[in-house]
N, C-alpha and C positions, 0 to 999 in steps of 0.2 A: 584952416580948421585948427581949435588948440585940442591939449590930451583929452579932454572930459568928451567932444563930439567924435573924435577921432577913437575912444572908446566905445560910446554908442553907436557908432557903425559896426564897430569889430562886433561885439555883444549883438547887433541885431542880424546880423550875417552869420553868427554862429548857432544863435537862436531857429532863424528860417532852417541855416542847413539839419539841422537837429529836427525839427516838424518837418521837413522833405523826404529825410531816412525814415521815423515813422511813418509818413504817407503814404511811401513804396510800402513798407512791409505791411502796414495797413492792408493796400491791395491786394497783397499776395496771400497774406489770412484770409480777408474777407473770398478771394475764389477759392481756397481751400475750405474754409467752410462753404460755401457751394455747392460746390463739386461732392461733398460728403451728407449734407443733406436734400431734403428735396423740395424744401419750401419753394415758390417762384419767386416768395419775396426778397431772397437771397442774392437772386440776380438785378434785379432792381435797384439792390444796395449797392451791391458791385458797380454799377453802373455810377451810382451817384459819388459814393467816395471815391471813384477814379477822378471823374470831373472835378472832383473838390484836390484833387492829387496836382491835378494840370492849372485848375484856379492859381494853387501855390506855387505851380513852376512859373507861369508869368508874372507873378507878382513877384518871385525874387529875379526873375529878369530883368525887368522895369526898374528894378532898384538895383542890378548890375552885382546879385549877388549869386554864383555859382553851389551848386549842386557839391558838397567834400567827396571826394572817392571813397577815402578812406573808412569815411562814416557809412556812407553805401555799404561796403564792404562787411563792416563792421555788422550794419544792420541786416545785409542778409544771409550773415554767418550765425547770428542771434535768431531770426526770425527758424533756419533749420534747424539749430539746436534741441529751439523750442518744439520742433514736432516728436522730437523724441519722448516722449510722454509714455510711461507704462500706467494703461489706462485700461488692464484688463483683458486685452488682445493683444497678441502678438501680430498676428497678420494681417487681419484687415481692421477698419477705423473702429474703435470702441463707440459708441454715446453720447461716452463721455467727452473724447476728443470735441465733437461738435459742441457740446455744451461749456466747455473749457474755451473754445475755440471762439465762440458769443459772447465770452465773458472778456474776452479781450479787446474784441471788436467792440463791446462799450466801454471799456476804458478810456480805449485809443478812439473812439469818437467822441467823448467826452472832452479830452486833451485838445482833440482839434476846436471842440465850440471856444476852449478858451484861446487857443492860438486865434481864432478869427473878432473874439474882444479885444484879447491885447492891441491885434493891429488895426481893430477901429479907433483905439484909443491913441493908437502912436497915427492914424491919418489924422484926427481931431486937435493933433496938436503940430500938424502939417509936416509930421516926420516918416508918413509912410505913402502904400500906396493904392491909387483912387481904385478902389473896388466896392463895391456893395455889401460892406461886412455884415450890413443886420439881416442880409436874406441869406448870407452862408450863416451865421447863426442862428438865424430859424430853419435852413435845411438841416445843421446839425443836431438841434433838437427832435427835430423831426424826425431822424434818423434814429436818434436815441433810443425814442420810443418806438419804434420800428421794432427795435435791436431787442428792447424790453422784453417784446408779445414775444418774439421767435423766443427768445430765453423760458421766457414762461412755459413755451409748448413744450421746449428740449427738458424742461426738468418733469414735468408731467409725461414724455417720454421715457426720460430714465429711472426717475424714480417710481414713477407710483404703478410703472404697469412691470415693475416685479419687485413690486415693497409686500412683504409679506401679509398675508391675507390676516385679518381681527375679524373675531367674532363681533354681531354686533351687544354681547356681553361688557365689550372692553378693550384692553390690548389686551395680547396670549401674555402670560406671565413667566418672568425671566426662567429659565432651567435650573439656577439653585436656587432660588425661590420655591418652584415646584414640588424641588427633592426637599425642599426642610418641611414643607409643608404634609405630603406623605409618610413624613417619618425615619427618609431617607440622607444620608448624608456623606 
């Protein structure tokens, strides 16, 4: 092997371990959002990005690329960080968390549709490994949109069922507006 393929292993090995640390924590959001709302379709999801979790663990098998601790580590000292969130409640789950919580779960399944193009395109040019990339990128789109509608419901959740009430005159008009209008000031 000269430096330039001997590079392209390192780079695709650090790459996978990088999309593996997201995968986990992917998981571990995706049942935390769960667990916090009540859609069924939550579990469902659960289910599918775990399998897509484990697709990635054989696939960097197969190619005899291990799992970083480090990164591990790393990713599930980031992923608790992240629930620290002041989102309005102190005690129990805000709203918002769950709506915060969807917004990263499409991110991070966004990231995965391209993790599973690049590696059609690294098997297409017979550097990766034999999987089925175009039906884990259509489960990940699939998912996306999954991801979308529950987003849609969480915001229609938090916002509109205590966004303040409008006449149907207009919107209420701002407080010093009111007062210059009155005469008051």
């Amino acid at each position: 092997m000269d430096d330039h393929e001997d590079d392209a292993q390192r780079f695709l090995s650090i790459y996978l371990q990088d999309h593996r640390t997201g995968a986990e924590a992917g998981v571990r959001l995706a049942q935390r959002c769960r667990d916090h709302a009540t859609d069924p379709e939550l579990a469902r999801l659960v289910d599918d990005i775990d399998q897509d979790r484990r697709t990635l663990a054989k696939i960097m098998a197969g190619l005899d690329v291990q799992p970083s601790v480090v990164k591990q580590v790393a990713g599930l000292t980031a992923e608790r960080l992240g629930r620290l969130k002041l989102n309005g409640r102190a005690v129990r789950t805000s709203p918002l968390s769950v709506l915060i919580e969807l917004e990263g779960l499409v991110g991070a399944v966004s990231v995965k549709r391209q993790l599973w193009a690049t590696l059609r395109s690294l098997a297409a040019d017979g550097a990766g490994h034999e999987s089925d990339f175009d039906e884990l990128i259509a489960r990940a789109e699939d998912q996306r949109g999954r991801l979308d509608a529950l987003h849609r419901r969480a915001v229609t959740k938090v916002f509109e069922a205590n966004a303040p009430r409008r006449s149907d005159d207009g919107p209420e008009p701002r407080a010093d507006t009111a007062q210059v209008a009155d005469g008051q000031q």
